[in-house]
N, C-alpha and C positions, 0 to 999 in steps of 0.2 A: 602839267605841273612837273618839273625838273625835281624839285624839291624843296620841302616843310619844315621839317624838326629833323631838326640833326641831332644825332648821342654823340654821347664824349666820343667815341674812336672816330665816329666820319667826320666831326668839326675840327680836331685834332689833327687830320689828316689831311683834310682841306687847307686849315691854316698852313701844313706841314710843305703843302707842295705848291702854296700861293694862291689859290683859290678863293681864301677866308682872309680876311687883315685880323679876324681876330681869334685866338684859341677858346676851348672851350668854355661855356658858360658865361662867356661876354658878349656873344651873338643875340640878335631875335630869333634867331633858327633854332635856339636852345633852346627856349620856355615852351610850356607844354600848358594851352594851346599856342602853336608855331606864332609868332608873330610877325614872320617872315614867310614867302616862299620865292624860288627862283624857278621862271615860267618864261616859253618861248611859244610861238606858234607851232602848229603841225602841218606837214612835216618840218622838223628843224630847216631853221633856212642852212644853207649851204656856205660854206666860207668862199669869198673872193680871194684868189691869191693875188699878192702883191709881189712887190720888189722881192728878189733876191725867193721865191717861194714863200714868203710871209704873209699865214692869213689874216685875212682884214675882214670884222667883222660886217654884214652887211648892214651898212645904218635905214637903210629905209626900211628894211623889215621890224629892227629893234625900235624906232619911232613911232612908227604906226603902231606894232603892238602897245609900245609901251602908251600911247594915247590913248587909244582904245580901252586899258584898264583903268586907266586913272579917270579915265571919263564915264565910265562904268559903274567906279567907284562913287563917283561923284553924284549919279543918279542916288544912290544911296544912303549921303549920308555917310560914306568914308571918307576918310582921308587918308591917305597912301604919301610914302617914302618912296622917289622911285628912281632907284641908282641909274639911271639913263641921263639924270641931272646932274648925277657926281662928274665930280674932274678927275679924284682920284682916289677907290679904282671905279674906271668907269663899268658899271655893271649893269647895260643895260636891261637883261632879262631877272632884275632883284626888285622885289616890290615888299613894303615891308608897314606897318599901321602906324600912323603920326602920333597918335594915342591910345590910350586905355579905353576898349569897350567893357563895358557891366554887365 
């Protein structure tokens, strides 16, 4: 787990340097419990450099993982938000509850 619940200064900060689309208190990473977290495999996969030294995320890592949890999920009875699906920003290691558990 990357990270759960962000406070005002890391959400803030996040948003501040591009990380977050949204400032504080408009995340699921705000509400307390997290209703977000951002999670990768261990060890973190490694960046491919591309053109010009630009890393490029590795997709078959972020895939599989992100299958894996949603499918996970799935055994359970969750249902998961999983930025691997977004176009923009794509965030594949962001996983986040489609609903309200009680």
């Amino acid at each position: 787990i990357l990270c759960g619940h962000r406070p005002e200064a890391e959400q803030n900060k996040a948003f501040a340097d591009g990380y977050s689309t949204y400032a504080w208190a408009d995340s699921d990473h705000n509400v307390l419990p997290s209703r977000a977290i951002d999670a990768c495999p261990w060890p973190e996969p490694r960046p491919i450099y591309g053109f010009a030294g630009t890393p490029i995320i590795q997709l078959t890592d972020a895939f599989e993982f992100g299958g894996f949890i949603l499918g996970l999920a799935a055994t359970r009875s969750l249902k998961l938000v999983w930025g691997g699906h977004w176009r923009e920003p794509f965030d594949p290691w962001h996983f986040q509850l489609a609903e309200q558990i009680i």
